[in-house]
C-alpha positions as YAML, in Angstrom:
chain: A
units: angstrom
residues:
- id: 1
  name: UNK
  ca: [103.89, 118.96, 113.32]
- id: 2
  name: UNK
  ca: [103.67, 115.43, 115.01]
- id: 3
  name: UNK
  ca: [100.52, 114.78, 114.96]
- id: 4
  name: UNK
  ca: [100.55, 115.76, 111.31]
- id: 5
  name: UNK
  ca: [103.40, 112.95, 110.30]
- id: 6
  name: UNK
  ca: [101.63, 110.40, 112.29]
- id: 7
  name: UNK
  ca: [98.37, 111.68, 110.59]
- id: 8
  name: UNK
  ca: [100.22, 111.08, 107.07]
- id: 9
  name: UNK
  ca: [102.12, 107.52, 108.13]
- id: 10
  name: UNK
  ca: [98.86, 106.05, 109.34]
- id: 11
  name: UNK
  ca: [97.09, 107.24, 106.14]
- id: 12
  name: UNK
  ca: [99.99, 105.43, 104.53]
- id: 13
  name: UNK
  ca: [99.59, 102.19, 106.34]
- id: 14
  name: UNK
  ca: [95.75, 102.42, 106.14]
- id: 15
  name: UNK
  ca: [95.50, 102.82, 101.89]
- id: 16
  name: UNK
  ca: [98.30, 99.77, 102.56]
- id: 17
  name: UNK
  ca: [96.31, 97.54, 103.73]
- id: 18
  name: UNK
  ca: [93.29, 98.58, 101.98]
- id: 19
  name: UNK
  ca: [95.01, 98.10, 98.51]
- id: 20
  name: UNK
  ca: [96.19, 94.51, 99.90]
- id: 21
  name: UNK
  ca: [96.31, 91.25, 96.87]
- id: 22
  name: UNK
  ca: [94.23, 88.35, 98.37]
- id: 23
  name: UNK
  ca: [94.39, 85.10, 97.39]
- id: 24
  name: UNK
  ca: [92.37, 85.24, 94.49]
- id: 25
  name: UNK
  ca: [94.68, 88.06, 92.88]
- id: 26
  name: UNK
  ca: [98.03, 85.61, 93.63]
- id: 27
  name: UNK
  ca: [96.06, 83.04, 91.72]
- id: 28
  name: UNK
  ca: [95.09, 85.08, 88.78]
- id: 29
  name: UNK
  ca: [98.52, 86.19, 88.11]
- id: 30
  name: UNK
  ca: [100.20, 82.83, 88.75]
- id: 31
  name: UNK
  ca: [97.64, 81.87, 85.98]
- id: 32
  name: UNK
  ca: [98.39, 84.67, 83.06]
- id: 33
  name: UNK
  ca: [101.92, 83.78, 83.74]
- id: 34
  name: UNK
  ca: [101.42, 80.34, 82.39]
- id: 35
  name: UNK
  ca: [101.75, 79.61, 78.51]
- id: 36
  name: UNK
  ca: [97.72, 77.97, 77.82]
- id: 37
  name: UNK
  ca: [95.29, 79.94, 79.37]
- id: 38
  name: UNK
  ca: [92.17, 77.60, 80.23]
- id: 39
  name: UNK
  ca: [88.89, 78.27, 82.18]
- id: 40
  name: UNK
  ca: [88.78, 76.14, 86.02]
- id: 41
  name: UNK
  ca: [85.73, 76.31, 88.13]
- id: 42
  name: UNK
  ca: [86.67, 77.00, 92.00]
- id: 43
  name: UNK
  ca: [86.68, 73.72, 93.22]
- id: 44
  name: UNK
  ca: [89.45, 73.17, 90.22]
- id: 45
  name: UNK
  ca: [91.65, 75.82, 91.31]
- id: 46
  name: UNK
  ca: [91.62, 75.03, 95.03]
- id: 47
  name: UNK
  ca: [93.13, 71.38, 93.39]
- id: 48
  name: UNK
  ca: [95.22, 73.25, 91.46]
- id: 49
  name: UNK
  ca: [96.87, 75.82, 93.98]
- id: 50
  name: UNK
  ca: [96.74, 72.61, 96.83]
- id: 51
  name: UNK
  ca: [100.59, 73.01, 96.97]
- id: 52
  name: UNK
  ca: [100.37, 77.40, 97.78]
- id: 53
  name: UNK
  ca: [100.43, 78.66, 101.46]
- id: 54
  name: UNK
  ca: [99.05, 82.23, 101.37]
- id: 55
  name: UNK
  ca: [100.69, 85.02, 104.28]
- id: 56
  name: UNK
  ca: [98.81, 87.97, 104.60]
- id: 57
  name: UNK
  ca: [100.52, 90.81, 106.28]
- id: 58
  name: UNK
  ca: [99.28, 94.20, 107.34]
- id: 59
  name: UNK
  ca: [100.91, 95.94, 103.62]
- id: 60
  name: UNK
  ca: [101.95, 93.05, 101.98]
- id: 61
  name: UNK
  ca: [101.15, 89.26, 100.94]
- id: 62
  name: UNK
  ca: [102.88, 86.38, 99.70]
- id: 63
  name: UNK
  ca: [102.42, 83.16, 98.23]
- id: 64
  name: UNK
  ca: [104.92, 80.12, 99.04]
- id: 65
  name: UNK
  ca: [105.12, 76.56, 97.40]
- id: 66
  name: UNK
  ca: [104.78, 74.29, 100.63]
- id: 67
  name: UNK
  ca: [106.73, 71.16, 99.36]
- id: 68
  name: UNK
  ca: [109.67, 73.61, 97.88]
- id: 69
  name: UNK
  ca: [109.78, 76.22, 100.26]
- id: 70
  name: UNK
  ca: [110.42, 78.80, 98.15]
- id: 71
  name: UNK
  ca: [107.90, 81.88, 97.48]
- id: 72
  name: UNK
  ca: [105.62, 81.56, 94.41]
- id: 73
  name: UNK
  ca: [104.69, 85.62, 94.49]
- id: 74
  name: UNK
  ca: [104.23, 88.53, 96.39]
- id: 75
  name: UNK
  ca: [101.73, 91.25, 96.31]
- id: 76
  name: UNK
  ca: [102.04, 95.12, 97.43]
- id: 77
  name: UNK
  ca: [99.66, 98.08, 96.83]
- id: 78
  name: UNK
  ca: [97.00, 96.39, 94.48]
- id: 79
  name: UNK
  ca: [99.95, 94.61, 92.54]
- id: 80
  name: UNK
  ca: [101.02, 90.96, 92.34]
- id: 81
  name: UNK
  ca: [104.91, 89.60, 91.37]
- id: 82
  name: UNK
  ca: [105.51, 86.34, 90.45]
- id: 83
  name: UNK
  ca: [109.01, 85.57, 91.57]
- id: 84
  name: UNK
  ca: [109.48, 81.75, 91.24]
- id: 85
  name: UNK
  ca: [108.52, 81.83, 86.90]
- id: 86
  name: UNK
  ca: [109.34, 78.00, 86.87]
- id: 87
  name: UNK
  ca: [106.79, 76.83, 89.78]
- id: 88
  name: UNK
  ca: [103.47, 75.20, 88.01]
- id: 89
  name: UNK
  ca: [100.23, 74.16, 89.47]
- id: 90
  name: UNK
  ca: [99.10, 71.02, 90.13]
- id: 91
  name: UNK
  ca: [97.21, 68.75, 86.78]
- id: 92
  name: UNK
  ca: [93.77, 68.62, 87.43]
- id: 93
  name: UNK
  ca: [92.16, 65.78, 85.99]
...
């Protein structure tokens, strides 16, 4: 019986991580939370999200504004929340 629990909580932990936001996912949602969607190449966005330090954790990852110190979003099973609604990206020019 505990081999099977540790079978299921390691299954658990494994789809976790698996299922994991990366950056790219933070970014995107950060993005359709903002009120004039407009099309930035890479090199744009890295500008753009200059001020975001990404944590990635085993289950979980977060985004933080570095000058604030407060966190931007955070991400769980496949699903990104943006917390801080008020934080903007950077103008690029």
């Amino acid at each position: 019986m505990k081999k099977l629990v540790m079978l299921i909580i390691a299954a658990g932990i494994g789809y976790a991580a698996y299922t994991n936001p990366d950056l790219q996912a933070h970014q995107a949602a950060i993005s359709d939370m903002l009120q004039d969607p407009q099309y930035y190449t890479e090199e744009q966005d890295a500008e753009r999200f200059g001020d975001l330090d990404f944590s990635n954790f085993l289950i979980a990852s977060v985004t933080k504004d570095t000058i604030r110190m407060t966190m931007v979003s955070y991400g769980f099973l496949g699903r990104v929340s943006v917390v801080d609604e008020s934080w903007l990206p950077r103008q690029v020019e």
